[in-house]
PyMOL CGO cylinders between C-alpha atoms (Angstrom):
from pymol import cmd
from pymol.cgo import CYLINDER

trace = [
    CYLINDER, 129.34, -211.57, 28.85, 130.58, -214.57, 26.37, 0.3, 1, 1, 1, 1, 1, 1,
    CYLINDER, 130.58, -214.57, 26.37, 128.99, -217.55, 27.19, 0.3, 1, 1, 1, 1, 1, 1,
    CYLINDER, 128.99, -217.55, 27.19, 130.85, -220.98, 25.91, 0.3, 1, 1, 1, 1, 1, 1,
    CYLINDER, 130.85, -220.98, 25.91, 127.71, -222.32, 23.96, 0.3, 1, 1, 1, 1, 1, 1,
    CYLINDER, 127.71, -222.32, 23.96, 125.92, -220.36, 21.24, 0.3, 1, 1, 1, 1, 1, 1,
    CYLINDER, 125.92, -220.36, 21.24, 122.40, -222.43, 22.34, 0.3, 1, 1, 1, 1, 1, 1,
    CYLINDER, 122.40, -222.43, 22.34, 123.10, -221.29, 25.71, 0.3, 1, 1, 1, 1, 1, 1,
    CYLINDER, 123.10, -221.29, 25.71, 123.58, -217.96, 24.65, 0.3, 1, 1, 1, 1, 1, 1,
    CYLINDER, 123.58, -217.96, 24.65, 120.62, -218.30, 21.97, 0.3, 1, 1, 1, 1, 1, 1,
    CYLINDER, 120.62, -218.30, 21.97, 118.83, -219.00, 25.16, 0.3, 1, 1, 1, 1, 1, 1,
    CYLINDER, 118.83, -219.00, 25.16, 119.75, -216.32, 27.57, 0.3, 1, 1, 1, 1, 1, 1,
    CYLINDER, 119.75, -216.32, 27.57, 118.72, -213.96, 24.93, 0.3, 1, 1, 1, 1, 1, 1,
    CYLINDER, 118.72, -213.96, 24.93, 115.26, -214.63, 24.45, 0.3, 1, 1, 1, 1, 1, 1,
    CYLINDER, 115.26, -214.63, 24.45, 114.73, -214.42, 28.61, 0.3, 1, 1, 1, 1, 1, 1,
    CYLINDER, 114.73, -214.42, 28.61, 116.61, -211.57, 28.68, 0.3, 1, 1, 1, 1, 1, 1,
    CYLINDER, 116.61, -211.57, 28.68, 114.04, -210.01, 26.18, 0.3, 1, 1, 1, 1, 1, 1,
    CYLINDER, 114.04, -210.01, 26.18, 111.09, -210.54, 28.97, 0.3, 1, 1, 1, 1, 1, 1,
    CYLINDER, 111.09, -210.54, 28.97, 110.07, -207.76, 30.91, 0.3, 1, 1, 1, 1, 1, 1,
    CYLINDER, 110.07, -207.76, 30.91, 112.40, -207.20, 34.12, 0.3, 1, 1, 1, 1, 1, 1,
    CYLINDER, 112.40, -207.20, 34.12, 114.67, -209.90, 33.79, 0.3, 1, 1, 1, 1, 1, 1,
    CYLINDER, 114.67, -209.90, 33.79, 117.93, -209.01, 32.92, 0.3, 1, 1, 1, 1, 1, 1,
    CYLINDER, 117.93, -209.01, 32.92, 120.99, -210.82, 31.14, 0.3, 1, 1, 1, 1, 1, 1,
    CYLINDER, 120.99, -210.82, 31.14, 122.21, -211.93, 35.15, 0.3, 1, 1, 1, 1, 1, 1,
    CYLINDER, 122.21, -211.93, 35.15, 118.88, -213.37, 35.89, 0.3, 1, 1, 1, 1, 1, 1,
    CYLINDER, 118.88, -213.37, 35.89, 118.06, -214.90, 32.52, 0.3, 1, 1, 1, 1, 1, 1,
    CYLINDER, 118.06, -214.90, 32.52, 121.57, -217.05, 32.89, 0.3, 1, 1, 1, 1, 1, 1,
    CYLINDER, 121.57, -217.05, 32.89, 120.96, -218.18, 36.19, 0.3, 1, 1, 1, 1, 1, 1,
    CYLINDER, 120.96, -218.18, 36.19, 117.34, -219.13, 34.94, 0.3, 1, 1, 1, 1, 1, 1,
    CYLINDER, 117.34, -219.13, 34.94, 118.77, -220.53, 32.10, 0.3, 1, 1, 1, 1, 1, 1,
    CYLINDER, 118.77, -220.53, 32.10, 121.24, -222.68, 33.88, 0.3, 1, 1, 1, 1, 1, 1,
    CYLINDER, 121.24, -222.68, 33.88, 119.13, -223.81, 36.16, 0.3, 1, 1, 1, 1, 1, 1,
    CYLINDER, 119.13, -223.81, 36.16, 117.10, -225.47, 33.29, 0.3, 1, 1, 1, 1, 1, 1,
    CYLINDER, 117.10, -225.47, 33.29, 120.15, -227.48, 32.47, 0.3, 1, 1, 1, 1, 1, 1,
    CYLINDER, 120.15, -227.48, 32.47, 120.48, -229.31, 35.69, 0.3, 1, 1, 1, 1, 1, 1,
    CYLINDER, 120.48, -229.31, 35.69, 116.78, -230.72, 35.11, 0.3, 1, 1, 1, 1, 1, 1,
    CYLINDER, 116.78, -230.72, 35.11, 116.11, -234.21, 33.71, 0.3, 1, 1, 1, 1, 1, 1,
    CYLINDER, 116.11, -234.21, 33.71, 114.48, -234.34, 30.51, 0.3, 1, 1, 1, 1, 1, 1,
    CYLINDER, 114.48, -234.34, 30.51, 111.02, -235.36, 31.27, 0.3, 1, 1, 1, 1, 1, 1,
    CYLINDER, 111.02, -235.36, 31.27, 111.05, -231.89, 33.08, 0.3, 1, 1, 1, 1, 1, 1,
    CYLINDER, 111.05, -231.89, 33.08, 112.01, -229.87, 30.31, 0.3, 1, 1, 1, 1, 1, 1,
    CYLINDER, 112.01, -229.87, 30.31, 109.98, -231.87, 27.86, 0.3, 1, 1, 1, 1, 1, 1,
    CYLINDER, 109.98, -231.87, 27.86, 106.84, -230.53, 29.77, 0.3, 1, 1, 1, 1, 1, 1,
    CYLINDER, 106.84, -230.53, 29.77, 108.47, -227.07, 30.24, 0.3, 1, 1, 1, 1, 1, 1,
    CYLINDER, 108.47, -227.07, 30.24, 108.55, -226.66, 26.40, 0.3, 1, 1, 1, 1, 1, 1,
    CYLINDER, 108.55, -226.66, 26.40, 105.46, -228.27, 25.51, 0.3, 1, 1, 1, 1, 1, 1,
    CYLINDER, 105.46, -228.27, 25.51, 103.56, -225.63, 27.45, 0.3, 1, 1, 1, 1, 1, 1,
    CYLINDER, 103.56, -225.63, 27.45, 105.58, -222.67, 26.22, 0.3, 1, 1, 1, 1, 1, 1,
    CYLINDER, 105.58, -222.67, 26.22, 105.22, -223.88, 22.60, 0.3, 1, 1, 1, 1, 1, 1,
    CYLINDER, 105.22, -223.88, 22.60, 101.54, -224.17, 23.11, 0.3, 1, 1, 1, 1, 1, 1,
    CYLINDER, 101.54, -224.17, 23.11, 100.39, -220.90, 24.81, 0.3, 1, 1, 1, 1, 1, 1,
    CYLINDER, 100.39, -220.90, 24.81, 100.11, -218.82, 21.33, 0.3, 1, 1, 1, 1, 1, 1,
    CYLINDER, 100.11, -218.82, 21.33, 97.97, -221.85, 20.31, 0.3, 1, 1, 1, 1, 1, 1,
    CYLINDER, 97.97, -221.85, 20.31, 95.69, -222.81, 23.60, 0.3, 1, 1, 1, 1, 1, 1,
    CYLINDER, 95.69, -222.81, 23.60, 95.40, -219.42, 25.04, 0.3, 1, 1, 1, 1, 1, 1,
    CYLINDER, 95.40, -219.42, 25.04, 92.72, -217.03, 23.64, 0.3, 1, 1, 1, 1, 1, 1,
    CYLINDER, 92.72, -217.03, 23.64, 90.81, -213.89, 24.54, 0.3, 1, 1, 1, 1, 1, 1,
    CYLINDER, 90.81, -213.89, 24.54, 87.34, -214.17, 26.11, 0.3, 1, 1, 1, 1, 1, 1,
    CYLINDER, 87.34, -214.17, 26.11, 84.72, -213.53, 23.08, 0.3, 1, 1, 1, 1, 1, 1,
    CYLINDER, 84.72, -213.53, 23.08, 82.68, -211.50, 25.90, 0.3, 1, 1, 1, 1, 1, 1,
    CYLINDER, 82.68, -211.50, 25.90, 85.06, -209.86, 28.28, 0.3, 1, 1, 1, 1, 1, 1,
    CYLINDER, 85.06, -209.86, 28.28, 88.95, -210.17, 26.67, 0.3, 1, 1, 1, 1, 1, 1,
    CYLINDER, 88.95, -210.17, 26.67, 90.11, -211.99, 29.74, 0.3, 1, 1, 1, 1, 1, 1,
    CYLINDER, 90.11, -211.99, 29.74, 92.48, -214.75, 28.94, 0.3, 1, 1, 1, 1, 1, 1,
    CYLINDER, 92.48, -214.75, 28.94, 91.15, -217.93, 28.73, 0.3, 1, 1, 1, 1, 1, 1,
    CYLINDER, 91.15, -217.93, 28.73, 91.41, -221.47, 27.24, 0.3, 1, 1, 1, 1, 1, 1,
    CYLINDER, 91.41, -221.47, 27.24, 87.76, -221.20, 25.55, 0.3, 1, 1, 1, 1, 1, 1,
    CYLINDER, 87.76, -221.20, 25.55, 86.09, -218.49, 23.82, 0.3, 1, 1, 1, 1, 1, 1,
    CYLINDER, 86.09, -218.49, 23.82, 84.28, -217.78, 26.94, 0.3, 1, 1, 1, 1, 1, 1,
    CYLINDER, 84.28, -217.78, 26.94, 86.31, -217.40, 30.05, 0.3, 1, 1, 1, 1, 1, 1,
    CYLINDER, 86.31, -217.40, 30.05, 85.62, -218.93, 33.38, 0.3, 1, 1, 1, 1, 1, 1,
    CYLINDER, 85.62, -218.93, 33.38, 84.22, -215.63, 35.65, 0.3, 1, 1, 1, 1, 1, 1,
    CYLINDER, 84.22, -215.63, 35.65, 81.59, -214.82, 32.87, 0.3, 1, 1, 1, 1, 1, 1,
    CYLINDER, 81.59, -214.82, 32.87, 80.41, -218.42, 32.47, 0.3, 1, 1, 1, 1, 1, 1,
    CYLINDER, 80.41, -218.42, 32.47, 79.64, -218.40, 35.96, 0.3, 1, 1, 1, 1, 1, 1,
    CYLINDER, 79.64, -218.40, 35.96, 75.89, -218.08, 36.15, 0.3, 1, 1, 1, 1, 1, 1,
    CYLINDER, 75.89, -218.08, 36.15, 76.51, -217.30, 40.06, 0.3, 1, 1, 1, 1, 1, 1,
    CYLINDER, 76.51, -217.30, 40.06, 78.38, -213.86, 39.19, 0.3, 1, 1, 1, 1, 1, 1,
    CYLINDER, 78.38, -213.86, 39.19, 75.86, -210.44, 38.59, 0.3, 1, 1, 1, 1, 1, 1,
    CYLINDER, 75.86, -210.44, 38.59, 75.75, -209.74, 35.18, 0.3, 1, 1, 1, 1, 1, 1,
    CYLINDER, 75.75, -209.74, 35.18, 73.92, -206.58, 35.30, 0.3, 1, 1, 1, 1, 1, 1,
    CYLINDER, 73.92, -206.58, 35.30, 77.57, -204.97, 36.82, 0.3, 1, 1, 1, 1, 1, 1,
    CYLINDER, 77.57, -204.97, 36.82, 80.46, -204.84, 34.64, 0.3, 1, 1, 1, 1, 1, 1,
    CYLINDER, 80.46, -204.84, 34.64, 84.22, -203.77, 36.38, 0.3, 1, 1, 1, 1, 1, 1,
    CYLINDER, 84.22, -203.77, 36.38, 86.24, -202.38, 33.39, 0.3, 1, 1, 1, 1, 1, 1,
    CYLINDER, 86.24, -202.38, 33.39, 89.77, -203.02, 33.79, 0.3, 1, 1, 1, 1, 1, 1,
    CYLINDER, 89.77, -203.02, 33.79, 92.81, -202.46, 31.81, 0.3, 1, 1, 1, 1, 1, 1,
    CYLINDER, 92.81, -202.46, 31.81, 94.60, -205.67, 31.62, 0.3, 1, 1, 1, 1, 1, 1,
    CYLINDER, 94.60, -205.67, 31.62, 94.42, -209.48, 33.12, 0.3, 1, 1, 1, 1, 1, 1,
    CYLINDER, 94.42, -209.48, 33.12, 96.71, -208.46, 36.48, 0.3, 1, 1, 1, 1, 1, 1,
    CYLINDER, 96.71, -208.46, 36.48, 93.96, -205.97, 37.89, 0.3, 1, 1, 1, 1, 1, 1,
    CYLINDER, 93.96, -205.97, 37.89, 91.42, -208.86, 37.35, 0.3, 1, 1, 1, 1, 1, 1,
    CYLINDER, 91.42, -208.86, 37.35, 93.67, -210.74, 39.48, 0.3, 1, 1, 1, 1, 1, 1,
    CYLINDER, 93.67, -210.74, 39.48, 94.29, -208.42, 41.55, 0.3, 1, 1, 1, 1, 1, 1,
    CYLINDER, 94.29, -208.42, 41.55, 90.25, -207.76, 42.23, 0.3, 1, 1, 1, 1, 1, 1,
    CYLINDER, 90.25, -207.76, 42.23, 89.35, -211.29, 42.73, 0.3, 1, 1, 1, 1, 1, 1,
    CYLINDER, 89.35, -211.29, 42.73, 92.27, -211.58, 45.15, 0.3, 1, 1, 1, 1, 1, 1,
    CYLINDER, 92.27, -211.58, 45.15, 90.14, -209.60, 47.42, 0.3, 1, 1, 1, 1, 1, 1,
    CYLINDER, 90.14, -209.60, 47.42, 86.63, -211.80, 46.93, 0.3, 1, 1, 1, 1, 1, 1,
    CYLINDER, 86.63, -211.80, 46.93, 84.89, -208.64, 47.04, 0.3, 1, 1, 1, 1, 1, 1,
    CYLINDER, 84.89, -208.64, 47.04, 83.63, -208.14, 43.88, 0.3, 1, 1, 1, 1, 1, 1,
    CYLINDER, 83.63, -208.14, 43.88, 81.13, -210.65, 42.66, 0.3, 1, 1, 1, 1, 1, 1,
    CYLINDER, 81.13, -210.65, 42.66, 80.65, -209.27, 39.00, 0.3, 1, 1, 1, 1, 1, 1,
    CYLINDER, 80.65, -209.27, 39.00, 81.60, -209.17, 35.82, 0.3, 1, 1, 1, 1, 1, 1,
    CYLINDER, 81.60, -209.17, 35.82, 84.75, -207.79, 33.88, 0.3, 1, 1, 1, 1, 1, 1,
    CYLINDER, 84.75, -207.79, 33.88, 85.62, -205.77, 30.45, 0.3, 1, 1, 1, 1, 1, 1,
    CYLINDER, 85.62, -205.77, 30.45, 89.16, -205.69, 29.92, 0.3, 1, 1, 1, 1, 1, 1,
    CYLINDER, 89.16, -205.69, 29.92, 90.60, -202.91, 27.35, 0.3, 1, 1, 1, 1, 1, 1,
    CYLINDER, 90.60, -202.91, 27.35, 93.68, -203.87, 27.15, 0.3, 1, 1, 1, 1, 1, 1,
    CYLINDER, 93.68, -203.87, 27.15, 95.33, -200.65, 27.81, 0.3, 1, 1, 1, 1, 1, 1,
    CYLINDER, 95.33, -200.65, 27.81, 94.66, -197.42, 28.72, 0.3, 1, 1, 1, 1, 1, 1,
    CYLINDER, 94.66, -197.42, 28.72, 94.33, -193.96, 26.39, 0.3, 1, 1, 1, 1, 1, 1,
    CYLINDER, 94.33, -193.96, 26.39, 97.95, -192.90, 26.17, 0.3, 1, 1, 1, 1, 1, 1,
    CYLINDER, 97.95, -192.90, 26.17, 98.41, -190.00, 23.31, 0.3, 1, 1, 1, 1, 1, 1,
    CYLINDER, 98.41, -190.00, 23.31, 101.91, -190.26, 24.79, 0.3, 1, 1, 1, 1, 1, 1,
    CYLINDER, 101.91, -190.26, 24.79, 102.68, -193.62, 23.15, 0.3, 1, 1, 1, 1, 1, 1,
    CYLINDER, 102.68, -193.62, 23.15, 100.58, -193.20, 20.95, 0.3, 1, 1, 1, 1, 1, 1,
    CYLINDER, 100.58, -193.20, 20.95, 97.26, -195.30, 22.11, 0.3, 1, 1, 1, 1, 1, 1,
    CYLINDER, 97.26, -195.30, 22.11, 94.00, -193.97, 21.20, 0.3, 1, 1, 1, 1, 1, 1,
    CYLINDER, 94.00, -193.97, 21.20, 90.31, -194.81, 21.62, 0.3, 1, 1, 1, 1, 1, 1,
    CYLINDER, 90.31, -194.81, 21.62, 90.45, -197.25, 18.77, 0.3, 1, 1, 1, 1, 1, 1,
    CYLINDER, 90.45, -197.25, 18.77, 93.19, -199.17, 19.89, 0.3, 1, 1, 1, 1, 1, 1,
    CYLINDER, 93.19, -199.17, 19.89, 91.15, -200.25, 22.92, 0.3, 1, 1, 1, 1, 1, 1,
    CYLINDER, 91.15, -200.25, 22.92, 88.66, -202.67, 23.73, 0.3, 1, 1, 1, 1, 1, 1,
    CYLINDER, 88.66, -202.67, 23.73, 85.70, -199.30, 23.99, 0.3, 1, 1, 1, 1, 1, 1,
    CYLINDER, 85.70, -199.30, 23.99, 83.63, -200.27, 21.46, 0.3, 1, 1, 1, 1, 1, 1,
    CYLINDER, 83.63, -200.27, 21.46, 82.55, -203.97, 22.62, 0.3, 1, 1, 1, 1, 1, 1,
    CYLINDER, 82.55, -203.97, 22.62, 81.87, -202.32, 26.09, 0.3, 1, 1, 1, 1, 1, 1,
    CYLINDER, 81.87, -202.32, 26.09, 79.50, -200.16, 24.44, 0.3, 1, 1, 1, 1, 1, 1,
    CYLINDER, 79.50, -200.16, 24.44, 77.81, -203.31, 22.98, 0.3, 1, 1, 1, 1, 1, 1,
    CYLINDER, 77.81, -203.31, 22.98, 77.67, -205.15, 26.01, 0.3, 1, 1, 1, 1, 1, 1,
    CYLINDER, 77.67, -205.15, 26.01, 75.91, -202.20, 27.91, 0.3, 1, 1, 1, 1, 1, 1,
    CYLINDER, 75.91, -202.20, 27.91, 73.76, -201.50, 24.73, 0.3, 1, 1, 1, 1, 1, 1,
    CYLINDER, 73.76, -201.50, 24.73, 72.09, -204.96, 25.39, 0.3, 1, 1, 1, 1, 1, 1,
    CYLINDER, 72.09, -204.96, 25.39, 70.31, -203.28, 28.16, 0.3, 1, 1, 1, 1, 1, 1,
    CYLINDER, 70.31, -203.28, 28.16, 70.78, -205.99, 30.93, 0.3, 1, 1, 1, 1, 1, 1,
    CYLINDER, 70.78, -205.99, 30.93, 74.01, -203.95, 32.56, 0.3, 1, 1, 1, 1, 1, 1,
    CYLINDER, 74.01, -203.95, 32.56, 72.74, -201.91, 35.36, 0.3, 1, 1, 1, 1, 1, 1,
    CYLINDER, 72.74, -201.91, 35.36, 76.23, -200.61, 36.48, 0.3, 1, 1, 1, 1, 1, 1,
    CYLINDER, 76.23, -200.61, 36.48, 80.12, -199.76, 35.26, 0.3, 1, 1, 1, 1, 1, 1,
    CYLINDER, 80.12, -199.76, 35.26, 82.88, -199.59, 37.42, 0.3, 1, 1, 1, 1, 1, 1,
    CYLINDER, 82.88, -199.59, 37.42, 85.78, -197.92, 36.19, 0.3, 1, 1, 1, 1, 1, 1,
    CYLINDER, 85.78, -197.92, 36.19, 88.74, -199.32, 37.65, 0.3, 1, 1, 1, 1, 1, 1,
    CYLINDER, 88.74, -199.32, 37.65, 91.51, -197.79, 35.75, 0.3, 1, 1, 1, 1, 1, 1,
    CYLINDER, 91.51, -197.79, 35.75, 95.04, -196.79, 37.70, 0.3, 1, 1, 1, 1, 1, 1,
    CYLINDER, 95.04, -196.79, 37.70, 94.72, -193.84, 39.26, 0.3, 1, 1, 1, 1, 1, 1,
    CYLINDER, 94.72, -193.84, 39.26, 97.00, -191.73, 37.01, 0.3, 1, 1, 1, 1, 1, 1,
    CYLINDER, 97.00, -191.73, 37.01, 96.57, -189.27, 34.43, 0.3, 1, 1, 1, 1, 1, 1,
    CYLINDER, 96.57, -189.27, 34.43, 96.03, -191.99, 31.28, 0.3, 1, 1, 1, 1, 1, 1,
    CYLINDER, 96.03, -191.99, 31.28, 93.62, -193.76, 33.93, 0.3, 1, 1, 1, 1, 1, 1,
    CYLINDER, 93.62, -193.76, 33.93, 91.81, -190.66, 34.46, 0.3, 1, 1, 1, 1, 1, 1,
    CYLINDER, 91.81, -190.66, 34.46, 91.83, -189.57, 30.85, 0.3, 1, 1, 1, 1, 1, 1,
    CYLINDER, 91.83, -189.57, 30.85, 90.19, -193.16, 30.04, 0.3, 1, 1, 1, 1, 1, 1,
    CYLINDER, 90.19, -193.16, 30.04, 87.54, -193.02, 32.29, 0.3, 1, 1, 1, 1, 1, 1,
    CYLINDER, 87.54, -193.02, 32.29, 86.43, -188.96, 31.06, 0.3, 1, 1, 1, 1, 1, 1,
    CYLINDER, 86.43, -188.96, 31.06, 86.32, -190.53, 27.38, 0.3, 1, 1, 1, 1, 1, 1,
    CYLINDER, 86.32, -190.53, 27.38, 84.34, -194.01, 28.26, 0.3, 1, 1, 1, 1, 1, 1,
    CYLINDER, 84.34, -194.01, 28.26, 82.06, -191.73, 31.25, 0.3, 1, 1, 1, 1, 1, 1,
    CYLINDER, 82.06, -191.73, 31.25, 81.06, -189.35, 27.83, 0.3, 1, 1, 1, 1, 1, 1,
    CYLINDER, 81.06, -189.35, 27.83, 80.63, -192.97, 25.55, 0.3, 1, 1, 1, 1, 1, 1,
    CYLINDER, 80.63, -192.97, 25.55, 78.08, -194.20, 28.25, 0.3, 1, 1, 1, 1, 1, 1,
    CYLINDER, 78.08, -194.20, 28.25, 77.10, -191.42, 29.82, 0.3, 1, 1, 1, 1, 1, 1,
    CYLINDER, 77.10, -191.42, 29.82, 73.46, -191.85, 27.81, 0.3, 1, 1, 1, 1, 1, 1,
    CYLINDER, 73.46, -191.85, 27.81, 72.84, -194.89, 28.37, 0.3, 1, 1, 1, 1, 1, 1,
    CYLINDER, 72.84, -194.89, 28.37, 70.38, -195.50, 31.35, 0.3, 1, 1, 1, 1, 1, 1,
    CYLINDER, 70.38, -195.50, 31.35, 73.29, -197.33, 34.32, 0.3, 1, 1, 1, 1, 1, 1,
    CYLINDER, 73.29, -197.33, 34.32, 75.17, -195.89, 36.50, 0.3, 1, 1, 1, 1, 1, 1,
    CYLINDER, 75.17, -195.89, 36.50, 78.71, -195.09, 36.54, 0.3, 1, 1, 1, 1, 1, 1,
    CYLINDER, 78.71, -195.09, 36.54, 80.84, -195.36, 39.16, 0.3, 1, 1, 1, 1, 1, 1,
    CYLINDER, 80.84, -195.36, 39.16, 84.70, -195.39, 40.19, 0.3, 1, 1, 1, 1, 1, 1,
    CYLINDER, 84.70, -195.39, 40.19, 86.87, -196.93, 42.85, 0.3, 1, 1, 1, 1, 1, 1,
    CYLINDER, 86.87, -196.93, 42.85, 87.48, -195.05, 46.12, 0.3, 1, 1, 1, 1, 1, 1,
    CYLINDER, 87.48, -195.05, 46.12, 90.48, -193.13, 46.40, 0.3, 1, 1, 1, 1, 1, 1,
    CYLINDER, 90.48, -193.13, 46.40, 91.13, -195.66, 49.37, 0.3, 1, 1, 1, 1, 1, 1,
    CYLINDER, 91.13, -195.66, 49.37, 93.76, -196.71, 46.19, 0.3, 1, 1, 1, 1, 1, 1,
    CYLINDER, 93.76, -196.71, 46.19, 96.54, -193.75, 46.17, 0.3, 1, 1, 1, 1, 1, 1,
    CYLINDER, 96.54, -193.75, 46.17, 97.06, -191.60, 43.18, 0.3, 1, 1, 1, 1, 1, 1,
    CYLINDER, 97.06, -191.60, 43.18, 99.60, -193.10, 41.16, 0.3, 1, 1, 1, 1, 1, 1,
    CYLINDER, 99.60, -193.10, 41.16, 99.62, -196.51, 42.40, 0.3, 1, 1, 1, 1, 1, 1,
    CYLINDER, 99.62, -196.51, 42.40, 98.78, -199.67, 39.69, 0.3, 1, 1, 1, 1, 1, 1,
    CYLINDER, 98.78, -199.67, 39.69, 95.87, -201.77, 41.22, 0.3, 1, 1, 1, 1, 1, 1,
    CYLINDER, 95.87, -201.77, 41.22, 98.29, -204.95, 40.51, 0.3, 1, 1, 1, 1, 1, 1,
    CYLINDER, 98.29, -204.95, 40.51, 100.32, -203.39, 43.60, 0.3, 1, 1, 1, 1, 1, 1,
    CYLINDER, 100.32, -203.39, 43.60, 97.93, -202.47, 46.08, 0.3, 1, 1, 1, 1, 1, 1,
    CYLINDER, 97.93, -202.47, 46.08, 97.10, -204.65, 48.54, 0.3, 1, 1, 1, 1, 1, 1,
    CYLINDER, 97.10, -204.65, 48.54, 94.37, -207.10, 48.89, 0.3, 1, 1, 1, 1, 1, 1,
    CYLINDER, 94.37, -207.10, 48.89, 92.37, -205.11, 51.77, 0.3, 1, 1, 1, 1, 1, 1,
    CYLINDER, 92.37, -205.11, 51.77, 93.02, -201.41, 50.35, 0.3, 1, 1, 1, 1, 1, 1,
    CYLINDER, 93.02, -201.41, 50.35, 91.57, -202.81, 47.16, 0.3, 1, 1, 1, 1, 1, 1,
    CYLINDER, 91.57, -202.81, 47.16, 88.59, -204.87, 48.34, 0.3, 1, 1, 1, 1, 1, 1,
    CYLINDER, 88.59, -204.87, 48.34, 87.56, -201.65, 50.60, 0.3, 1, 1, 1, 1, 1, 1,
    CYLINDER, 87.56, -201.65, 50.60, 87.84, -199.66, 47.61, 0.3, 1, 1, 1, 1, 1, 1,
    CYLINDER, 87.84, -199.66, 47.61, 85.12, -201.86, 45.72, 0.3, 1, 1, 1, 1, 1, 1,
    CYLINDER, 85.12, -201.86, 45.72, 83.39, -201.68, 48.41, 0.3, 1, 1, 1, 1, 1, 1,
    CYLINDER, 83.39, -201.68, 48.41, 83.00, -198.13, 48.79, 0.3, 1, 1, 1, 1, 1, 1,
    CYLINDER, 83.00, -198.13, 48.79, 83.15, -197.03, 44.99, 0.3, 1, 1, 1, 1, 1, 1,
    CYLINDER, 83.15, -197.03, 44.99, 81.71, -193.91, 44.47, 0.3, 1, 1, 1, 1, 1, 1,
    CYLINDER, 81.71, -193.91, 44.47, 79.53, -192.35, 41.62, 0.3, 1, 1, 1, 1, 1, 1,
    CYLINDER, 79.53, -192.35, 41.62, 82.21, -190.86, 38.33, 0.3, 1, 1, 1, 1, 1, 1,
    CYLINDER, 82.21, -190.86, 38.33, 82.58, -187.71, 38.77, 0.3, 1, 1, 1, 1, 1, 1,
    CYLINDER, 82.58, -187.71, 38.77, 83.78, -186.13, 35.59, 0.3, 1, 1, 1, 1, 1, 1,
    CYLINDER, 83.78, -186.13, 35.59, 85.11, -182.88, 37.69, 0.3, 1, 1, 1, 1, 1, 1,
    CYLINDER, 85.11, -182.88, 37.69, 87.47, -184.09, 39.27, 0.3, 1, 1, 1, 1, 1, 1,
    CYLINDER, 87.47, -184.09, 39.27, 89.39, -185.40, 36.32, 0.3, 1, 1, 1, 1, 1, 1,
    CYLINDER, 89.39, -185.40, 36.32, 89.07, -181.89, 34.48, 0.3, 1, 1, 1, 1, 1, 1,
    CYLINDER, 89.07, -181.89, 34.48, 91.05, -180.51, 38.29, 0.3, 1, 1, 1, 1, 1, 1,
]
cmd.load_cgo(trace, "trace")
């Protein structure tokens, strides 16, 4: 499609490039930025051009936050004795969507993917370790998507903590296999929380 303005199409481009929007959607989102008023789009570009700048990684969990520790494990309120390791920011959401889980979180930002070529050491594994080496974590929850690279993640981090003296448990398969826990809904989710069961490192060799 040739678009009559180069900025306009400099524009489309770079919304185009985000994650399920296509070149449709990124020119009606696009146009629909030129019929606001200034002010508006003043305050729409001042907080795009500061996100890289204000937004950080929490020093203790890798949540995103806008100090070096993020909200949930400043909260003296939360138990910091249980830690629910997650792979990214949406399944945080998604778990605190169900105010069912009154712990703390280690994201790894990603999941063991030989595939795409993610190992171990491209993940967040070794703070984890840390944080449980402390000795004042008395459980892990694994709550990885329930798919093979979910399952393959929580063998390897089950072996890296397995002698350490916690226990280690997993989210009910209330959560079907092959769904992301972004996706599930908030009662399915909650339940599984809930009812999370001890790892069982047998089922992932099956």
């Amino acid at each position: 499609m040739n678009l009559p303005s180069k900025h306009l199409e400099d524009l489309v481009d770079h919304f185009a490039s985000l994650p399920g929007v296509g070149r449709k959607t990124a020119l009606r989102l696009v146009l629909n930025l030129l019929k606001r008023d200034e002010e508006e789009l003043g305050a729409f570009s001042r907080s795009l051009g500061e996100i890289k700048q204000k937004v950080c990684s929490c020093k203790e969990c890798g949540n995103i936050s806008d100090a070096d520790i993020c909200g949930i494990c400043s909260q003296t309120s939360r138990k910091h004795e249980l830690i629910c390791v997650v792979e990214d920011i949406r399944d945080i959401l998604a778990i605190e969507s169900t105010q069912q889980y009154y712990g703390l979180y280690h994201v790894l930002g990603g999941v063991i993917s030989p595939m795409e070529g993610v190992g171990p050491n491209d993940l967040n594994i070794d703070a984890l370790v840390d944080r449980v080496q402390n000795g004042e974590v008395k459980e892990v929850i694994l709550a990885l998507n329930a798919s093979m690279e979910g399952d393959t993640t929580n063998f390897y981090l089950y072996r890296k903590l397995a002698d350490f003296d916690l226990n280690i448990t997993t989210l009910s398969r209330g959560v079907a296999v092959g769904t992301e826990l972004q996706y599930t809904d908030e009662l399915t989710l909650g339940r599984s929380i809930v009812n999370r069961m001890p790892f069982d490192m047998n089922l992932v060799r099956k």
